[in-house]
C-alpha positions as CSV (number, residue, x, y, z in Angstrom):
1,X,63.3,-123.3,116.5
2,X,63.7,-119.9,116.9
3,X,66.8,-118.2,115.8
4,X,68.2,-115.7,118.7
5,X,69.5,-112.2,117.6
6,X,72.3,-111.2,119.3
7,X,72.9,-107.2,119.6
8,X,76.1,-106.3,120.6
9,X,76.5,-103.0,121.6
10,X,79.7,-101.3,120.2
11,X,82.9,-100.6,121.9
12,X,82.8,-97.1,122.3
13,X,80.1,-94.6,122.7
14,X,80.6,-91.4,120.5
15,X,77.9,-89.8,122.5
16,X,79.7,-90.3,125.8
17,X,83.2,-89.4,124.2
18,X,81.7,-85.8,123.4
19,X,80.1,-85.5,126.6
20,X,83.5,-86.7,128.4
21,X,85.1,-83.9,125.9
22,X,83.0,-80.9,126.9
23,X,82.6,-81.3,130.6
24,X,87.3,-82.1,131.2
25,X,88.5,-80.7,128.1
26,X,91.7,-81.8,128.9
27,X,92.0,-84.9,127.8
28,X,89.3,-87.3,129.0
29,X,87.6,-87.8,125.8
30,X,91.2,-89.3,124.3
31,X,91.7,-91.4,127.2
32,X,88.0,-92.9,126.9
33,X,89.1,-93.9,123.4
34,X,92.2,-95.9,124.7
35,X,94.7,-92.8,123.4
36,X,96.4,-92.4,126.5
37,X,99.5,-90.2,124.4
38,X,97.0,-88.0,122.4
39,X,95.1,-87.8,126.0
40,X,98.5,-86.4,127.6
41,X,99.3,-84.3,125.0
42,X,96.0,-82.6,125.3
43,X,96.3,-82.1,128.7
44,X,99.6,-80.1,127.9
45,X,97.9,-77.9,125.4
46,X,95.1,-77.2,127.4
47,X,97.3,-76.2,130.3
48,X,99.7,-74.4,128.5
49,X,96.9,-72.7,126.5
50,X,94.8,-71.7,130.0
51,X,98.5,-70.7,131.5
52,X,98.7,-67.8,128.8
53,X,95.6,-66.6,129.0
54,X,96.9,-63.7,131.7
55,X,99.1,-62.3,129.5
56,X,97.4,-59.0,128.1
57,X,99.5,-58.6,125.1
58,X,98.8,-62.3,123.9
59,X,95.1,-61.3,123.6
60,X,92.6,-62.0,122.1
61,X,95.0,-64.1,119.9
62,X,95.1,-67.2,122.7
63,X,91.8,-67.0,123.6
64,X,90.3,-67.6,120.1
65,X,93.6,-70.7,120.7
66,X,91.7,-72.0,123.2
67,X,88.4,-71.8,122.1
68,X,89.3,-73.7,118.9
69,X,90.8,-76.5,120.5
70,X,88.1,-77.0,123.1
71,X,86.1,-77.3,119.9
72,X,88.1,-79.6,118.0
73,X,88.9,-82.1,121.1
74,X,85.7,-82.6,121.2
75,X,84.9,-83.3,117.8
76,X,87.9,-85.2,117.6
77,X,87.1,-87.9,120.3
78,X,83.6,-88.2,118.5
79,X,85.2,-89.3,115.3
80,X,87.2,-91.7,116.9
81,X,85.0,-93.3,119.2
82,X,83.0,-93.4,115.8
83,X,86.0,-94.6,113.6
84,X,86.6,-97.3,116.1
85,X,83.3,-98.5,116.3
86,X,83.2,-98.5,112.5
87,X,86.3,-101.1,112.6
88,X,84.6,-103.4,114.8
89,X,81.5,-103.4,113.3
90,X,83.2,-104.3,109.8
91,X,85.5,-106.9,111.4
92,X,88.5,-105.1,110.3
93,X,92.1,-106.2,112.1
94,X,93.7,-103.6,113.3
95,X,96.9,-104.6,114.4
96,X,97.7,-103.5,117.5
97,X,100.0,-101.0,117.3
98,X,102.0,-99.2,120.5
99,X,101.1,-96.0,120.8
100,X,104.0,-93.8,121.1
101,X,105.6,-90.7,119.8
102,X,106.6,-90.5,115.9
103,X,110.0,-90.7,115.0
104,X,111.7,-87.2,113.7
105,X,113.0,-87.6,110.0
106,X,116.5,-87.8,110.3
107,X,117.9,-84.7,107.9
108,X,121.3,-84.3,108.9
109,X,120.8,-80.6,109.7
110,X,120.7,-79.1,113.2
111,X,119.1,-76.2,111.7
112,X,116.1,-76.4,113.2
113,X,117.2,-77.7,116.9
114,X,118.8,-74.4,116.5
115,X,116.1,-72.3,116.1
116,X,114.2,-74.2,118.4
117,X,117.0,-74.0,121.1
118,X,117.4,-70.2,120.3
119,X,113.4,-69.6,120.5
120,X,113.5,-71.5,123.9
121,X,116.1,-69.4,125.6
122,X,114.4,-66.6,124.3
123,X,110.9,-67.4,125.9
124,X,112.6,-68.4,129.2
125,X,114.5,-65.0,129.3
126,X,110.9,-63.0,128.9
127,X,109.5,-65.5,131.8
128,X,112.1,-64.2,133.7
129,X,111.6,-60.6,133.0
130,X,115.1,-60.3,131.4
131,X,113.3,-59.4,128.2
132,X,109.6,-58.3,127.7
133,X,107.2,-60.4,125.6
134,X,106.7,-56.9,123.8
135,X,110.4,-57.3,122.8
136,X,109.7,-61.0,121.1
137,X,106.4,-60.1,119.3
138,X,108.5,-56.8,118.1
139,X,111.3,-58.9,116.5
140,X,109.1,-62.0,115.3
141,X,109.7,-61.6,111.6
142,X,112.8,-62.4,111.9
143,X,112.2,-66.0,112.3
144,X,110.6,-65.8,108.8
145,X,113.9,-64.0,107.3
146,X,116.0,-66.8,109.2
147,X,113.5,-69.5,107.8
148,X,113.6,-67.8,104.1
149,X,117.6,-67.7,104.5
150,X,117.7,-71.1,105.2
151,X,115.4,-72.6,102.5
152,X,117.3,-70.5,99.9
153,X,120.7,-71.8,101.2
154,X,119.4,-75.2,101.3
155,X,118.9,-74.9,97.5
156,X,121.8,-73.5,96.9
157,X,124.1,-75.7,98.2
158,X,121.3,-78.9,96.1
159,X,121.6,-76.8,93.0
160,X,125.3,-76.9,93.4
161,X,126.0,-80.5,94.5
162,X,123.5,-81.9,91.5
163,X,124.2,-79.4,89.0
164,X,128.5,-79.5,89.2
């Protein structure tokens, strides 16, 4: 008797991840690999990424943005069609996780939903023209002093707690 070979073909084709990739940057590739979060939150990049390209005094900054992470989308749905095609092939289990957002680390500092508050009312007051973008880039070091304030507080108050 004659013994049949069976061929299967694998799950995922890297080829047509890229190709998905390069023609709808935005996402497609992810979703062909089953990553409908990632695929979403490259849509939201890529929008928000295109969105800012008209602003003159964010170039040629954005645009390099942009044409890095057309780049690594691609590249990236390649390696995962090819990651998950490894895992079948192997007969690795892979538990089925959810897909879903990760969990902040709990600190017990508001510090930085501060900051990010205070950087959002910022941006929404130079969308409104109540500020100029010109303004924000001026001041941006700032941020770096606050950050720098911060971390040396934070030790601070450590050195104090452990070393008292």
């Amino acid at each position: 008797m004659e013994e049949k070979v069976v061929v299967t073909r694998p799950p995922k084709s890297p080829a047509l991840a890229g190709i998905l990739s390069f023609f709808f940057p935005f996402g497609v590739g992810a979703f062909y690999n089953s990553q409908s979060v990632k695929g979403f939150v490259y849509l939201l990049i890529f929008a928000a990424l295109v969105t800012i390209q008209g602003e003159g005094s964010a170039q040629p900054f954005v645009g390099i943005l942009l044409g890095g992470f057309y780049i690594y989308q691609i590249i990236e749905s390649i390696q995962t069609s090819k990651s998950i095609n490894r895992r079948a092939l192997t007969g690795e289990k892979v538990e089925e996780v959810k897909e879903e957002l990760p969990e902040f680390v709990k600190t017990g500092s508001v510090f930085w939903g501060i900051v990010l508050l205070a950087l959002g009312v910022i941006l929404l007051m130079a969308n409104f023209d109540i500020i100029s973008y010109e303004t924000v880039f001026d001041f941006w070091p700032i941020v770096i002093i606050i950050v720098g304030v911060k971390l040396v507080a934070d030790f601070v108050v450590k050195k104090n707690i452990n070393g008292s």
